[in-house]
N, C-alpha and C positions, 0 to 999 in steps of 0.2 A: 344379593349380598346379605348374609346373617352374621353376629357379631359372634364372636369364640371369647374360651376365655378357660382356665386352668379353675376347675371347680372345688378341686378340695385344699387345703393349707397344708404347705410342703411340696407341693407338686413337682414344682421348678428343681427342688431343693434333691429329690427324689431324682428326678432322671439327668439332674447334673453328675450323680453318683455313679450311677450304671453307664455315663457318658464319661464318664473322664477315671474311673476305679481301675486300678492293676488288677487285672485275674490272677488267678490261681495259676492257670497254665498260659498264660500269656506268653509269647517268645517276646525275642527281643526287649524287655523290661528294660535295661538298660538304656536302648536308645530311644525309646517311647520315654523313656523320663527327663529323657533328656531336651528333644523337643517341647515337649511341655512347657519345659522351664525358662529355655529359652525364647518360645513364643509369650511366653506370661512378660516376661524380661524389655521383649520388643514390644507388649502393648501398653507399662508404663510408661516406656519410654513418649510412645508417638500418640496414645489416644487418650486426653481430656479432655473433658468437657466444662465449664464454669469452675475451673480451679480443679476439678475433680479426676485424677490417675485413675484411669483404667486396669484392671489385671486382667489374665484369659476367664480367672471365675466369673468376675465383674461382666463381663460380655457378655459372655453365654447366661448368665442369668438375668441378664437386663430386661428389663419392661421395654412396652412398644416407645414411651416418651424420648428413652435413655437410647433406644434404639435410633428411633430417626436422628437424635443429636449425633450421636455417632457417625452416621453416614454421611451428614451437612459438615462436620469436623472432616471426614475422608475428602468430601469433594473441595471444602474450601483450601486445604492444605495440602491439596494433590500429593496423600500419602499414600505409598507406594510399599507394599508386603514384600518381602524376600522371597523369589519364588518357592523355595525348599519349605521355608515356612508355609506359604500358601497350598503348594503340593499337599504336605502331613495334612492341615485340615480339610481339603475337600479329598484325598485319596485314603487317609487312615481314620479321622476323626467321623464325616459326612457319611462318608459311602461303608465302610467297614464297622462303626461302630453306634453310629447313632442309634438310638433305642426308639424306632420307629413305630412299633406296635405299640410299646407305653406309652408314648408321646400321645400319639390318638385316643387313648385308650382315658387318660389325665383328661383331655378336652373333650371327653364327653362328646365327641365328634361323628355323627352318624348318616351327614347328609351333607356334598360339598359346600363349603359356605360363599364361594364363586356363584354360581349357578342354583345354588337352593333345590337342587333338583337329582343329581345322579348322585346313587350312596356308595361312603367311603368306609363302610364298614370291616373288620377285624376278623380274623379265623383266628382259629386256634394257636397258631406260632406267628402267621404275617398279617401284616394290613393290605387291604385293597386299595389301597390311593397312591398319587400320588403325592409329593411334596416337593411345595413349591417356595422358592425363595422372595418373599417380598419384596427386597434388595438381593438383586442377584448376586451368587456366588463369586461369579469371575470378575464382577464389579468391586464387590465389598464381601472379599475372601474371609477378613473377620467374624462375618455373621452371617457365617456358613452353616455355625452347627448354636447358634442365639436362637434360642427356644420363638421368642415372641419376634422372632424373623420368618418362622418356616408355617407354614399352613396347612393341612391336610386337604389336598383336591382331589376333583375327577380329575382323567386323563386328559378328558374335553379341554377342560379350563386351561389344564398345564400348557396343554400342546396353545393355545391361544392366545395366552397373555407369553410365554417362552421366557426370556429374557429383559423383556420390557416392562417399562417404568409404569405402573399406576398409581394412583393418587391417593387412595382410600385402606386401609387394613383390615381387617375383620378383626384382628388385635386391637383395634384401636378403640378403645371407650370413649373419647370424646364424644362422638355422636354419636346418633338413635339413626339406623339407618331409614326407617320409618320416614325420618325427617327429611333425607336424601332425595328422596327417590318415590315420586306418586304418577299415577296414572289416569288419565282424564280425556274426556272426548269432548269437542265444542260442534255448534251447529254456525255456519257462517248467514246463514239466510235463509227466508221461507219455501225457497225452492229443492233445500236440498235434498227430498227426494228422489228426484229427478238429474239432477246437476252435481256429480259429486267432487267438483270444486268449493262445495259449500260445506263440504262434511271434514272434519280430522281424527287425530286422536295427536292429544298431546301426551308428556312426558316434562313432570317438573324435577328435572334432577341440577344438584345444587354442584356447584365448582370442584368439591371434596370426592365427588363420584363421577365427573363429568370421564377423567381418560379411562378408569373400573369400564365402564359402557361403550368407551370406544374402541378398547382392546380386546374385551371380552367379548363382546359381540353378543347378539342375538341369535341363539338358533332355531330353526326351521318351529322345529317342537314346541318352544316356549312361544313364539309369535300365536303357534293354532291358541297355547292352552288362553294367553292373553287376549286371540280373540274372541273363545265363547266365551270367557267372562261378560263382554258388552254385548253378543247374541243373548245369555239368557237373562242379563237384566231388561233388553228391550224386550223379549219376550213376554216377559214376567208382568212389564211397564204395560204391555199390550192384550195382555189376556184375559180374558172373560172375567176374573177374578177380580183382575187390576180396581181401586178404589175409583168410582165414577170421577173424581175430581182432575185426576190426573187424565183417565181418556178423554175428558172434554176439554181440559188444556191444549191434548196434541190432535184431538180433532180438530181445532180451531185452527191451528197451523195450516189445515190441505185448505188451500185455493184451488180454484176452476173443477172440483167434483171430483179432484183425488179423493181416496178413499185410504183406510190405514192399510189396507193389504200394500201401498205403495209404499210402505216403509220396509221392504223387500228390496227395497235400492239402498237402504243404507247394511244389509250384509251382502250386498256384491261391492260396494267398496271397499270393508272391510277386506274380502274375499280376495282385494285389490293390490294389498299391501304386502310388500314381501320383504325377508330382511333385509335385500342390497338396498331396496326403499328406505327403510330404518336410520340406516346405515349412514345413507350418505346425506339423507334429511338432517340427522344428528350432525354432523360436522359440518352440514351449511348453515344450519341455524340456530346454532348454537348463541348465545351473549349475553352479555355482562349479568345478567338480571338472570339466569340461568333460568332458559326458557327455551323449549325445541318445540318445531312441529315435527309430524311424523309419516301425517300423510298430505301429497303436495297435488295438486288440485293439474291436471296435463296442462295447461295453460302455463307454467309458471315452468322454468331450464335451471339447471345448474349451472355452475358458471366454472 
C-alpha cells in the first residue's frame, strides 16, 4: 500500500472542470443541466456533516476526511438516492465522462498503490488501470465520481477487493503506511534448524490495514519476492564476508555438530509457506495488539 495524493495546486479544481463543463457539442444540454441541478438540490438537502450542507461541487471536491464523514452520515441516516439520480452519476457522470486519463495523470500515479507492484501507467488518449471505488459506487452512489473516493489500480486489486469494504485509503494522510505494516521473522528455539515448528515469519500490521490485507490478499509473486528478501539476508548473514561477530553468534546456536550448512532448513520452510498459509494464519491470529503469525508450525489446526 503506497500513499497517493494530488501533487500540483488546482488539481481537484482542474478535473472538476472537464468533469462537470457543458461542451461545445454536447447534446442534450438541457437535460444534463437539469440533473445537475437537481442532484446539487437533493444533496443540500440530505448530506451534512457538523452543521455543514453539502452541494454536488462540495462532494466531488471533498478531501478523504470530508469523505469518510460523508459516508458515516449515509450509513447512520440510511439515506437513500433517487434512483434516476443515482442512474445520471454512475451512467452519464462515472462511465461517460469522467476524466480518467487526467485524473491519473494529476496523481502522478505510475504503479498500483494496492499492490505496489503492477503499473497503471497512461498512453497517449487512455489509461491503463483500473479505478476503483473506495466506498463503492452502488453503496454510496454520491461518491461515485468524488475525486479522493476513486484510486487508480491494477485489474489484480480491482477484481480482489470488488465491492468490499477495506479499512485503509491511500488517500488517506493520516498515516505513514511504513507504520502499518513491517515484516519480521523470529526463531522459537535452538533447534530450529531442524524442527520448523521453531521457525516463522511474522507480520506487524496495525488495525487501520488489518481488512487492506485480508481482502487484498497475497499473490503467489509477491510471497516469492518477500521470500528472497530473508534468503539473501541469511545468506549474506552467512557468508564468507559476513563480520566474524555475527558467524560466531550463530555458530554458537548448532548443538550436537550441526554445522551452518544446516541452516538449509530454514529455506525449505520458507519454501513451505504458501499464500492460502498466509491467509488463513492472518484471520486466525489476528488480535487486539495487532499481531499475526504467518507461518504455523504442523503441530498446531485451525479451528
Amino acid at each position: 500500500m503506497i500513499p497517493i495524493c494530488f501533487r500540483k495546486k488546482g488539481a481537484v479544481n482542474r478535473l472538476y472542470h472537464i468533469l462537470l463543463n457543458v461542451k461545445p457539442t454536447q447534446k442534450n444540454k438541457v437535460e444534463y443541466l437539469k440533473n445537475i441541478r437537481a442532484i446539487n438540490k437533493w444533496c443540500l438537502k440530505n448530506i451534512s456533516v457538523s452543521g455543514k450542507k453539502y452541494s454536488l461541487p462540495d462532494v466531488i471536491k471533498a478531501d478523504y476526511s470530508e469523505i469518510a464523514e460523508i459516508a458515516n452520515v449515509y450509513n447512520s441516516r440510511q439515506i437513500k438516492m433517487p434512483k434516476k439520480y443515482k442512474k445520471f452519476i454512475i451512467d452519464t457522470l462515472y462511465k461517460q465522462r469522467f476524466p480518467r486519463k487526467e485524473f491519473v495523470e494529476e496523481l502522478q500515479v505510475t504503479v498500483c498503490p494496492y499492490c505496489n507492484r503492477n503499473f497503471v501507467n497512461s498512453t497517449y488518449k487512455r489509461t491503463m488501470c483500473d479505478l476503483d471505488h473506495f466506498y463503492d459506487k452502488e453503496t454510496y452512489p454520491i461518491l461515485a465520481v468524488s475525486f479522493h473516493n476513486l484510486v487508480p489500480v491494477c485489474h489484480a486489486c480491482n477484481h480482489a477487493k470488488a465491492s468490499n469494504a477495506i479499512s485503509y485509503s491511500p488517500h488517506n494522510t493520516k498515516f505513514n503506511t511504513d507504520d502499518l505494516l513491517s515484516f519480521d521473522f523470529y526463531i522459537g528455539g535452538i533447534d530450529y534448524w531442524v524442527d520448523n515448528k521453531q521457525i516463522g515469519i511474522e507480520i506487524d500490521c496495525s488495525r487501520e490495514l488489518e481488512s487492506n490485507v485480508q481482502e487484498l490478499k497475497l499473490r503467489e509473486e509477491e510471497l516469492e519476492t518477500l521470500k528472497k528478501s530473508f534468503w539473501v539476508t541469511k545468506r549474506k548473514v552467512l557468508s564468507d564476508e559476513a563480520s566474524a561477530e555475527w558467524r560466531t553468534n550463530l555458530v554458537n546456536l548448532l548443538k550436537n555438530g550441526e554445522s551452518v550448512a544446516d541452516f538449509e532448513r530454514y529455506e525449505q520452510c520458507l519454501n513451505s509457506i504458501s499464500t492460502v498459509d498466509i491467509q488463513k494464519a492472518f484471520k486466525h491470529f489476528t488480535n487486539p495488539d495487532k499481531f499475526v503469525l504467518l507461518y504455523i508450525g504442523k503441530h498446531q489446526k485451525y479451528e
